[in-house]
PDB file of N, H, CA, C and O in Angstrom:
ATOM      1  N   UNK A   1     -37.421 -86.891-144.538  1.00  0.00           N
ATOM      2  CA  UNK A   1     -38.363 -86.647-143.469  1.00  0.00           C
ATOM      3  C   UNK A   1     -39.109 -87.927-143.099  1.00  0.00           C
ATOM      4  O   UNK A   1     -39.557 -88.254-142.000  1.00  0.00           O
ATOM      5  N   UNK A   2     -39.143 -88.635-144.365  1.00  0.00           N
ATOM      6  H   UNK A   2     -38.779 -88.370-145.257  1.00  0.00           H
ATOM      7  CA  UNK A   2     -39.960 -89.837-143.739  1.00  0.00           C
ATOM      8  C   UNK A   2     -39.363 -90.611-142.867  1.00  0.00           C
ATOM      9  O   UNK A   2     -39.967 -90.952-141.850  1.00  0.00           O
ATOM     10  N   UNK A   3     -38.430 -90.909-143.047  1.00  0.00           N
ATOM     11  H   UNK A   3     -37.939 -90.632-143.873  1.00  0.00           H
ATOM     12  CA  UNK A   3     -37.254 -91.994-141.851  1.00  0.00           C
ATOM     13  C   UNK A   3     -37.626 -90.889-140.193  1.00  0.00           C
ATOM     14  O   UNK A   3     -38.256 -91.218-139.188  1.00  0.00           O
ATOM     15  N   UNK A   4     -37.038 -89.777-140.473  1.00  0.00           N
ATOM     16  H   UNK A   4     -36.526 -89.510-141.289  1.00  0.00           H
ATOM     17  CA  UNK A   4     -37.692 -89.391-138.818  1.00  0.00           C
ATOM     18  C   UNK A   4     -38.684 -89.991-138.236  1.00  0.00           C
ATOM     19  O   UNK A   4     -38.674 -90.614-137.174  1.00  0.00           O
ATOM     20  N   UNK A   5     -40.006 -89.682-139.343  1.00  0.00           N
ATOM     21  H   UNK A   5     -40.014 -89.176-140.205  1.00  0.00           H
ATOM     22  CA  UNK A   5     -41.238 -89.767-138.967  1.00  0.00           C
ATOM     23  C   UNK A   5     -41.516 -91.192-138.343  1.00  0.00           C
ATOM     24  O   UNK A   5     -42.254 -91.381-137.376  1.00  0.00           O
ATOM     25  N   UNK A   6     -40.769 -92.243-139.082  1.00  0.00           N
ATOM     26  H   UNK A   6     -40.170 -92.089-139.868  1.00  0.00           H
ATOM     27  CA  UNK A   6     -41.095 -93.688-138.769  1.00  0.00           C
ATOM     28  C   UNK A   6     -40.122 -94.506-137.819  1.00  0.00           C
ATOM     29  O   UNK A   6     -40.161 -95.726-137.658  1.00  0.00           O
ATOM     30  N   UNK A   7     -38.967 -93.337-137.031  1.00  0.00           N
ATOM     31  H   UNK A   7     -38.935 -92.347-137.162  1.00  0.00           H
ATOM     32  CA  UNK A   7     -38.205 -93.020-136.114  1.00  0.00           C
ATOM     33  C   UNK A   7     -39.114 -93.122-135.217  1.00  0.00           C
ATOM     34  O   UNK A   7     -39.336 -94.146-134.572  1.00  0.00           O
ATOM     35  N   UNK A   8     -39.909 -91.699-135.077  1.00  0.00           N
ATOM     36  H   UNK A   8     -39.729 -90.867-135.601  1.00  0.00           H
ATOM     37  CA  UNK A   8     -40.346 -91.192-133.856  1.00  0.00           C
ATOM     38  C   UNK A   8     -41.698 -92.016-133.630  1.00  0.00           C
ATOM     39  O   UNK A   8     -42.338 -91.742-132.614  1.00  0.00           O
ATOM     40  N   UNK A   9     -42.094 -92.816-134.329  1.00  0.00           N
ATOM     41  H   UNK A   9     -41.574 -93.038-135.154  1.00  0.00           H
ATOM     42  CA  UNK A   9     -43.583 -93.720-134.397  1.00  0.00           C
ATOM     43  C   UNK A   9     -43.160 -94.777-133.654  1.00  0.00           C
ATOM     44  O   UNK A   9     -43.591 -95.167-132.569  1.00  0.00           O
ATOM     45  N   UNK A  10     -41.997 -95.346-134.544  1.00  0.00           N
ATOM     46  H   UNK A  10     -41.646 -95.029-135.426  1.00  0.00           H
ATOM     47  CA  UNK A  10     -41.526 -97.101-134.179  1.00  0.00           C
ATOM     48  C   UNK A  10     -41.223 -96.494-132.277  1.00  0.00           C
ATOM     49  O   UNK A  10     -41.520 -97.293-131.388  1.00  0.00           O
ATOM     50  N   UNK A  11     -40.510 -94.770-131.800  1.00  0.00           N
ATOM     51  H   UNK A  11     -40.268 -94.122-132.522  1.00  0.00           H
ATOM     52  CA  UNK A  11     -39.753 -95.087-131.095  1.00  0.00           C
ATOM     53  C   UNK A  11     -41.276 -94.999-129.812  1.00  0.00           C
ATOM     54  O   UNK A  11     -41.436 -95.762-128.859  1.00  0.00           O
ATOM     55  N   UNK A  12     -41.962 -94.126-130.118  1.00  0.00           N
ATOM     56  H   UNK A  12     -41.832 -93.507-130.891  1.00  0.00           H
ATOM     57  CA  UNK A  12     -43.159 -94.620-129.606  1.00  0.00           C
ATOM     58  C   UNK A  12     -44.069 -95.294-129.216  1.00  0.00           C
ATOM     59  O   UNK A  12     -44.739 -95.204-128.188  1.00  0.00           O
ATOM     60  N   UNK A  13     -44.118 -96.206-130.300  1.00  0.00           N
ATOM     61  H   UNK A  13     -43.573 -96.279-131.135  1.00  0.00           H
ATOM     62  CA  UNK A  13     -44.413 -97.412-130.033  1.00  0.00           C
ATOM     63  C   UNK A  13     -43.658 -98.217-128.678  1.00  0.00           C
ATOM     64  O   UNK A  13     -44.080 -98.319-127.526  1.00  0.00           O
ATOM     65  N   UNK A  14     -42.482 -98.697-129.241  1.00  0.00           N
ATOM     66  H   UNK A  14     -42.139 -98.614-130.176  1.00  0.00           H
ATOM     67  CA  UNK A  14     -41.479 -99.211-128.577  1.00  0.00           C
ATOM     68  C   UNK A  14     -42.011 -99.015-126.930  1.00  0.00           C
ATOM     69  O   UNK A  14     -42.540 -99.889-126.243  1.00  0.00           O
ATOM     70  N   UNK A  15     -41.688 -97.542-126.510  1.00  0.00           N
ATOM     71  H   UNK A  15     -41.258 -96.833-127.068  1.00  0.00           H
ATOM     72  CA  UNK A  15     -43.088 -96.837-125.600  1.00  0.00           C
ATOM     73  C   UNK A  15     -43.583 -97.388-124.571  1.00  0.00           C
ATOM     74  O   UNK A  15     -43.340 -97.526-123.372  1.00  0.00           O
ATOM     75  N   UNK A  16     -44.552 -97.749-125.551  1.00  0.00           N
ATOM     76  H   UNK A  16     -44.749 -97.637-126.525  1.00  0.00           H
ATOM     77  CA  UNK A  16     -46.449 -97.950-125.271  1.00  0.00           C
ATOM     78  C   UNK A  16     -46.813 -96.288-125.277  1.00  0.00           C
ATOM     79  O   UNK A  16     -47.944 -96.016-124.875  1.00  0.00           O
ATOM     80  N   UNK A  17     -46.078 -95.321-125.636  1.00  0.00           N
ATOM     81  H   UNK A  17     -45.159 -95.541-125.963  1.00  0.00           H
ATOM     82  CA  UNK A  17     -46.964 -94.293-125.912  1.00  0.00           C
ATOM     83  C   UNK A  17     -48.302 -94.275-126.785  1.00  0.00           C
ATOM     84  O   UNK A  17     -48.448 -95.290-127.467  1.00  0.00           O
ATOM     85  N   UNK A  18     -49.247 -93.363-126.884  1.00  0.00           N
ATOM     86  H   UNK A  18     -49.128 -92.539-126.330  1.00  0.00           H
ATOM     87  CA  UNK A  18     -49.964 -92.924-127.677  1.00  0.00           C
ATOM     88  C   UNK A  18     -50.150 -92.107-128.597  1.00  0.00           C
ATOM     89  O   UNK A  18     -51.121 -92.115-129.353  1.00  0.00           O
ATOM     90  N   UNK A  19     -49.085 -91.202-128.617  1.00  0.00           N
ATOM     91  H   UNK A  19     -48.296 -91.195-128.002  1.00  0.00           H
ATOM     92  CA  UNK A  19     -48.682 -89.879-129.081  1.00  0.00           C
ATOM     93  C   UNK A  19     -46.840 -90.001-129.681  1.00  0.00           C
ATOM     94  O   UNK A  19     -45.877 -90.678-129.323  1.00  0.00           O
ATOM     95  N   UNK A  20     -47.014 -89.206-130.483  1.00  0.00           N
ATOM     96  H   UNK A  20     -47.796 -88.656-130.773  1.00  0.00           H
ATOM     97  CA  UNK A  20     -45.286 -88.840-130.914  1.00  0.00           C
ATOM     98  C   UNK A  20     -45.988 -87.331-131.492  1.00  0.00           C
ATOM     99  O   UNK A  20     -47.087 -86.986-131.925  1.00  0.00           O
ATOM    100  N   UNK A  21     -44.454 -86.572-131.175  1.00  0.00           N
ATOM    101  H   UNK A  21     -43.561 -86.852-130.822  1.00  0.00           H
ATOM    102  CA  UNK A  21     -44.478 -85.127-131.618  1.00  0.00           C
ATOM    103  C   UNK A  21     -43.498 -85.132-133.391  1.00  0.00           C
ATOM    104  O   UNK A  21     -42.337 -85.278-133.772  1.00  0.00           O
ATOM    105  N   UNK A  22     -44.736 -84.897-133.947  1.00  0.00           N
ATOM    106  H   UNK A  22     -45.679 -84.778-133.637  1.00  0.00           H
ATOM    107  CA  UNK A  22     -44.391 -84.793-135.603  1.00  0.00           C
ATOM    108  C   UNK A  22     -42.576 -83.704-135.571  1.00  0.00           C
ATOM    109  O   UNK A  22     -42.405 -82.641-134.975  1.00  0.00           O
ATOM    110  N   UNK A  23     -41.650 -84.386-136.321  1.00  0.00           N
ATOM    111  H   UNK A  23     -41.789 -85.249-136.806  1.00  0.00           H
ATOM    112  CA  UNK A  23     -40.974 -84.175-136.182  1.00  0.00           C
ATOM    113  C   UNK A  23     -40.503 -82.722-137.326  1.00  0.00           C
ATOM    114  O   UNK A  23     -39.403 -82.191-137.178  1.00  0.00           O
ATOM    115  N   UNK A  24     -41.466 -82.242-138.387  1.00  0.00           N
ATOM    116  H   UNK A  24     -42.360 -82.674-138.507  1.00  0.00           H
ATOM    117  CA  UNK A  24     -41.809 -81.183-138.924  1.00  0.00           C
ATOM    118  C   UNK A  24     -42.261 -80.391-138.271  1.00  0.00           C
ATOM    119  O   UNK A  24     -41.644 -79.408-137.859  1.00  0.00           O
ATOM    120  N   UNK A  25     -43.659 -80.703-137.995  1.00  0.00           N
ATOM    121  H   UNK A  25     -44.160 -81.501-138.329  1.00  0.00           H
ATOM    122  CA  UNK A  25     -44.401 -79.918-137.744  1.00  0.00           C
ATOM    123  C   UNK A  25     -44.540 -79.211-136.170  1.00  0.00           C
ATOM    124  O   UNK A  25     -44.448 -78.027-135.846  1.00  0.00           O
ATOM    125  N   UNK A  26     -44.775 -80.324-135.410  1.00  0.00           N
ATOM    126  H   UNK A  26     -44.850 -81.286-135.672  1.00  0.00           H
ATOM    127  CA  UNK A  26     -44.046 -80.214-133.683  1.00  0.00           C
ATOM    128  C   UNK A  26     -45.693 -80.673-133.497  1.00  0.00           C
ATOM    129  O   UNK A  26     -45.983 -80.629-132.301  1.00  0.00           O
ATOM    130  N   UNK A  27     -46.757 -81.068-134.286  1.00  0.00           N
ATOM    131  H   UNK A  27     -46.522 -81.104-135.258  1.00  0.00           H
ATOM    132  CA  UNK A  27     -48.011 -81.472-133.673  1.00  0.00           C
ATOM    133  C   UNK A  27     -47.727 -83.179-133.173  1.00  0.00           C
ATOM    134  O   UNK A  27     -46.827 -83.994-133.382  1.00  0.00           O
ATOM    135  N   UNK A  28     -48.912 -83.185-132.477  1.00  0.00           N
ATOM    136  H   UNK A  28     -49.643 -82.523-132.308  1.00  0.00           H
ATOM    137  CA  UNK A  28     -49.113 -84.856-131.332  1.00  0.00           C
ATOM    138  C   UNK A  28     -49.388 -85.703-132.961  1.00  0.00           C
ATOM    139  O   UNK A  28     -49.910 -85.164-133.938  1.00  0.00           O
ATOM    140  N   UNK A  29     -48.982 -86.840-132.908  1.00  0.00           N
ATOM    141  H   UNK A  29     -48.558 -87.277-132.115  1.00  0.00           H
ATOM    142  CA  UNK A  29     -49.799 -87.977-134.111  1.00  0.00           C
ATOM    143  C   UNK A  29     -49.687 -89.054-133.346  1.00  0.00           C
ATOM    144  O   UNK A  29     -48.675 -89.613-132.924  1.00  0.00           O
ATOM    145  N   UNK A  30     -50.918 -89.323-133.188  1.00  0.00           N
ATOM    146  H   UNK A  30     -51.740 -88.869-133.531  1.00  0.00           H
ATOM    147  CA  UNK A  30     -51.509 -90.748-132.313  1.00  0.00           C
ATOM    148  C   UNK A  30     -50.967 -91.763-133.549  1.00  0.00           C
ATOM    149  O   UNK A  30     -51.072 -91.720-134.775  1.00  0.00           O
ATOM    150  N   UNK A  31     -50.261 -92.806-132.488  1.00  0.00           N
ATOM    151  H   UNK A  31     -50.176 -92.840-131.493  1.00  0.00           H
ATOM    152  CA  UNK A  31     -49.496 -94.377-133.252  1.00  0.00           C
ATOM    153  C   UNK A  31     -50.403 -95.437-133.563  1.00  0.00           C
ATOM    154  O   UNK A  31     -51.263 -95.857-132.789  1.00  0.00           O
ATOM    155  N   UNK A  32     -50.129 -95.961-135.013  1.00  0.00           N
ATOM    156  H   UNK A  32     -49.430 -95.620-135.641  1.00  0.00           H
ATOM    157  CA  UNK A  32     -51.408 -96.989-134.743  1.00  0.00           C
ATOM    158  C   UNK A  32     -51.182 -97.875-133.826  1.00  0.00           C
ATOM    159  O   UNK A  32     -52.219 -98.536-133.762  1.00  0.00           O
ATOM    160  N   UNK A  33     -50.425 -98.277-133.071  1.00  0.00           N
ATOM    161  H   UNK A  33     -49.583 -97.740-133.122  1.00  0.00           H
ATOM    162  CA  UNK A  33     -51.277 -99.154-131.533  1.00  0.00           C
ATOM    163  C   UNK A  33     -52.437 -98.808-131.251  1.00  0.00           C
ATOM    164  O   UNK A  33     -53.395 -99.581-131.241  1.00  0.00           O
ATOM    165  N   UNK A  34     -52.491 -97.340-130.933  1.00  0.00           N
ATOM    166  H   UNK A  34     -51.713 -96.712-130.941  1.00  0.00           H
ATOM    167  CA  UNK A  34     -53.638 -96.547-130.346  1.00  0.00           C
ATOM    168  C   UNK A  34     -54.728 -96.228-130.832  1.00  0.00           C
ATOM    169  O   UNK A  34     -55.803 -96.301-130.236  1.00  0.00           O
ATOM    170  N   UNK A  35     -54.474 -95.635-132.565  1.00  0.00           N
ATOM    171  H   UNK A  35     -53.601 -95.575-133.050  1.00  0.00           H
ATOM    172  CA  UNK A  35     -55.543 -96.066-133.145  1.00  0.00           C
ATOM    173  C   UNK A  35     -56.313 -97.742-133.064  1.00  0.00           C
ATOM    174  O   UNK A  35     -57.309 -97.856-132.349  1.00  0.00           O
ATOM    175  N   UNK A  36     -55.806 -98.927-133.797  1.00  0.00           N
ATOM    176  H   UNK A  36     -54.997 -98.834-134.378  1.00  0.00           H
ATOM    177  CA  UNK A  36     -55.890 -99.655-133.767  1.00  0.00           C
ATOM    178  C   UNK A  36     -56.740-100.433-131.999  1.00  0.00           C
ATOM    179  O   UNK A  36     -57.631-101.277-131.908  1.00  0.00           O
ATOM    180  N   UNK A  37     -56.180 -99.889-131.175  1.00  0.00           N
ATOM    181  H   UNK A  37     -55.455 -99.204-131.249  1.00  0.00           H
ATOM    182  CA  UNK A  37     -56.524 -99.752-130.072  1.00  0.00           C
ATOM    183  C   UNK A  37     -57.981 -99.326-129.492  1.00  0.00           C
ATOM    184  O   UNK A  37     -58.807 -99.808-128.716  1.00  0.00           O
ATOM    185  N   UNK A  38     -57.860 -98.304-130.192  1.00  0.00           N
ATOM    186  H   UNK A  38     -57.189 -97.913-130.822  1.00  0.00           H
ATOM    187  CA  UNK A  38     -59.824 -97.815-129.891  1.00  0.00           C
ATOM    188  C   UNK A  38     -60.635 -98.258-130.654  1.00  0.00           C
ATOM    189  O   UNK A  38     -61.804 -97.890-130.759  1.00  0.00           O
ATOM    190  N   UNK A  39     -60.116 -99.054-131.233  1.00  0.00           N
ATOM    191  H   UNK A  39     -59.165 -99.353-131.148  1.00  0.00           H
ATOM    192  CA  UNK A  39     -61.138 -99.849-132.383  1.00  0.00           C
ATOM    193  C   UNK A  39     -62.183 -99.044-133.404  1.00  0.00           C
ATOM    194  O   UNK A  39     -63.117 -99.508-134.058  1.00  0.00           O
ATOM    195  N   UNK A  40     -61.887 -98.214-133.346  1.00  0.00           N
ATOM    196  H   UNK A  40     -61.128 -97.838-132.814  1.00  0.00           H
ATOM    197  CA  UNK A  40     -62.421 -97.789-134.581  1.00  0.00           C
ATOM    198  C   UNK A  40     -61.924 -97.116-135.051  1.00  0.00           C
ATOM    199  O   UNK A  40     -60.874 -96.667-134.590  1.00  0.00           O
ATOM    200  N   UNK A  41     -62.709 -96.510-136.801  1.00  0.00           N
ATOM    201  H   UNK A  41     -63.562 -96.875-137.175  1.00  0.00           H
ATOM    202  CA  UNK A  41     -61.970 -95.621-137.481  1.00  0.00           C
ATOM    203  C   UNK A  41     -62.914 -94.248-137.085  1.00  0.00           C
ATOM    204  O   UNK A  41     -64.047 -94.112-136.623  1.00  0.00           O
ATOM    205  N   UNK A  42     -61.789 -93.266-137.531  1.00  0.00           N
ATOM    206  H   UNK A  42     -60.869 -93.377-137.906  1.00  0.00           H
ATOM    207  CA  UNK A  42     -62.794 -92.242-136.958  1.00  0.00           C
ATOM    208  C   UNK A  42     -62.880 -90.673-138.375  1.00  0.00           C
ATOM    209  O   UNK A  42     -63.072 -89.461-138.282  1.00  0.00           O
ATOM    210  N   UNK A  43     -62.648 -91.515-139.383  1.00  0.00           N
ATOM    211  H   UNK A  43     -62.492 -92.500-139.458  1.00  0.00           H
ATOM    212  CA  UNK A  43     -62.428 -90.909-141.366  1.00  0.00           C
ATOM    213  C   UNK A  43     -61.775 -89.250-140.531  1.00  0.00           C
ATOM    214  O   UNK A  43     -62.621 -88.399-140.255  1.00  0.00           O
ATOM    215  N   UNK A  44     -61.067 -89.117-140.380  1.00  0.00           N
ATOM    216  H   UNK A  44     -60.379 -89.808-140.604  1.00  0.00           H
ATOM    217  CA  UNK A  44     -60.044 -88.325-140.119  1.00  0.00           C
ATOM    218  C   UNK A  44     -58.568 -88.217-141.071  1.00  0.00           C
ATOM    219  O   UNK A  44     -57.984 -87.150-141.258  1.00  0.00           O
ATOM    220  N   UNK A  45     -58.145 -89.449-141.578  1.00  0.00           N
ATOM    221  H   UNK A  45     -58.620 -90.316-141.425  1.00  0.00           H
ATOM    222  CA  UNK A  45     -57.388 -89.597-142.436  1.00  0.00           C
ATOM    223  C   UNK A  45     -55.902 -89.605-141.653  1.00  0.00           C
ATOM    224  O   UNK A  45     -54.908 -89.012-142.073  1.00  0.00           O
ATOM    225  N   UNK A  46     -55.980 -90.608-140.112  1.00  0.00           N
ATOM    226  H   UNK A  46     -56.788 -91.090-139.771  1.00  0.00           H
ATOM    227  CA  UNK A  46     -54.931 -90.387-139.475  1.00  0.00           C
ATOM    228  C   UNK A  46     -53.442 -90.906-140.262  1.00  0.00           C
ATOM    229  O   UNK A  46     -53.193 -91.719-141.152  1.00  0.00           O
ATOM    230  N   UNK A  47     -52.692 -90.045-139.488  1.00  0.00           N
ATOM    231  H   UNK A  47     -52.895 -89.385-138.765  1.00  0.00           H
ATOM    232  CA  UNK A  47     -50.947 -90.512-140.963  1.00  0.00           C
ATOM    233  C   UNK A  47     -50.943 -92.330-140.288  1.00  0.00           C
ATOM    234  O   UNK A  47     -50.570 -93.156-141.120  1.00  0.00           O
ATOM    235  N   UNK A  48     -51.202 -92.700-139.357  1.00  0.00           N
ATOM    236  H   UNK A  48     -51.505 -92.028-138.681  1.00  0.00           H
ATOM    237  CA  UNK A  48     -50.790 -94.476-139.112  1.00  0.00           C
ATOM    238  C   UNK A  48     -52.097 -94.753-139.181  1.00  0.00           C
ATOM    239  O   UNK A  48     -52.400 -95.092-138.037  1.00  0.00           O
ATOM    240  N   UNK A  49     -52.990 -94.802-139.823  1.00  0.00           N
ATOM    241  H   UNK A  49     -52.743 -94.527-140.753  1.00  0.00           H
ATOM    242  CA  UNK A  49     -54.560 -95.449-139.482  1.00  0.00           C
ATOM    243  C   UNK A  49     -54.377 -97.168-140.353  1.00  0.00           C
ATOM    244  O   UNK A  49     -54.081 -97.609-141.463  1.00  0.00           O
ATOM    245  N   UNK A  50     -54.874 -97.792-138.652  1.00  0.00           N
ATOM    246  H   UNK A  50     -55.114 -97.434-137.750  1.00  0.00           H
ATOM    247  CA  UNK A  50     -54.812 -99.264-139.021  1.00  0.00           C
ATOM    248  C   UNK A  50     -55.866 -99.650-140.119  1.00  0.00           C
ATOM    249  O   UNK A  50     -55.770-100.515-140.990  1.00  0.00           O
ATOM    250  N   UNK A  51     -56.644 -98.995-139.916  1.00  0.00           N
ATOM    251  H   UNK A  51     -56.722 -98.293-139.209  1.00  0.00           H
ATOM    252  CA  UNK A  51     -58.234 -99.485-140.813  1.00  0.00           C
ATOM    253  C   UNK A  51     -58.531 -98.896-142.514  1.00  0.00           C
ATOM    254  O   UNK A  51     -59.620 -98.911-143.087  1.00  0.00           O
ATOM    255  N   UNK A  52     -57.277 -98.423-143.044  1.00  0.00           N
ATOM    256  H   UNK A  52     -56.392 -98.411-142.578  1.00  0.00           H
ATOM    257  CA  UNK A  52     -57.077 -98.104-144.313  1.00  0.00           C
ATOM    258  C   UNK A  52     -57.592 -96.660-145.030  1.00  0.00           C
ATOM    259  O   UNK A  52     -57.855 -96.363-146.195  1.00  0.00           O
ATOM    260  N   UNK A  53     -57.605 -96.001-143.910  1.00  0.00           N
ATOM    261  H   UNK A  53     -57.392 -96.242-142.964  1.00  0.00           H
ATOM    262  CA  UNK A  53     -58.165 -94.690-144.495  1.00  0.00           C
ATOM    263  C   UNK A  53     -56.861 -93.846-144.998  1.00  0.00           C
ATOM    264  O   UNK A  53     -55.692 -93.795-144.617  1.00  0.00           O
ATOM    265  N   UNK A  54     -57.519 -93.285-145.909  1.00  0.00           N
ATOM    266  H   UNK A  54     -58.469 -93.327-146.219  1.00  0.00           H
ATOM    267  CA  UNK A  54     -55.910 -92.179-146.064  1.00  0.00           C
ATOM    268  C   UNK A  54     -55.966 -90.661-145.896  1.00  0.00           C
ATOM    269  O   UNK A  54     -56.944 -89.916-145.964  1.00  0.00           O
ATOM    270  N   UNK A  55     -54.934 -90.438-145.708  1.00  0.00           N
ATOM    271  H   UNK A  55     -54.140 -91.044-145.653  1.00  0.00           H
ATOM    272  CA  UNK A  55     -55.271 -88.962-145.275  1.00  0.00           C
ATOM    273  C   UNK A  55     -55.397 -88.175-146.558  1.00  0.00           C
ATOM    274  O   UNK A  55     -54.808 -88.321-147.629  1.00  0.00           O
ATOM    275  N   UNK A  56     -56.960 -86.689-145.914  1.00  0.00           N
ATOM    276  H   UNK A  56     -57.439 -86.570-145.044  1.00  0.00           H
ATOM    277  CA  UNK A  56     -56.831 -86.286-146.951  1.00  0.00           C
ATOM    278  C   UNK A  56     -56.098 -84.862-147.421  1.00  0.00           C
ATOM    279  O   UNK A  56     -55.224 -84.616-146.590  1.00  0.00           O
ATOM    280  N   UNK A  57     -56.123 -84.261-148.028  1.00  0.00           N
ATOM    281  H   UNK A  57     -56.833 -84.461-148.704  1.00  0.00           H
ATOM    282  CA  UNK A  57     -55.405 -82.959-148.909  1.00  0.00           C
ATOM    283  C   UNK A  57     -55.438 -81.934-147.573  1.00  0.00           C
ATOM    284  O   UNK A  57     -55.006 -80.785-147.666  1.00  0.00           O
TER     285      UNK A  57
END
């Protein structure tokens, strides 16, 4: 599952999207460009967060 996941991120990226549809689940996950992009963190525990947070449980 992880190779999808970093499939559908990189292919996003690639993009300039902001969004990719989780390839489990079918939810939106904002790419870190975008995080990284709004400049801040927002302790959410996003799955690409540039600013080192991790996601939690």
């Amino acid at each position: 599952m992880e190779e999808r996941i970093a499939a559908a991120h990189a292919d996003a990226v690639a993009r300039g999207a902001s969004t990719y549809r989780d390839p489990a689940t079918g939810f939106h996950v904002f790419t870190n460009s975008w995080l990284l992009a709004r400049g801040t963190c927002c302790d959410q525990g996003c799955r690409h967060c540039p600013y080192g947070t991790t996601a939690t449980p």
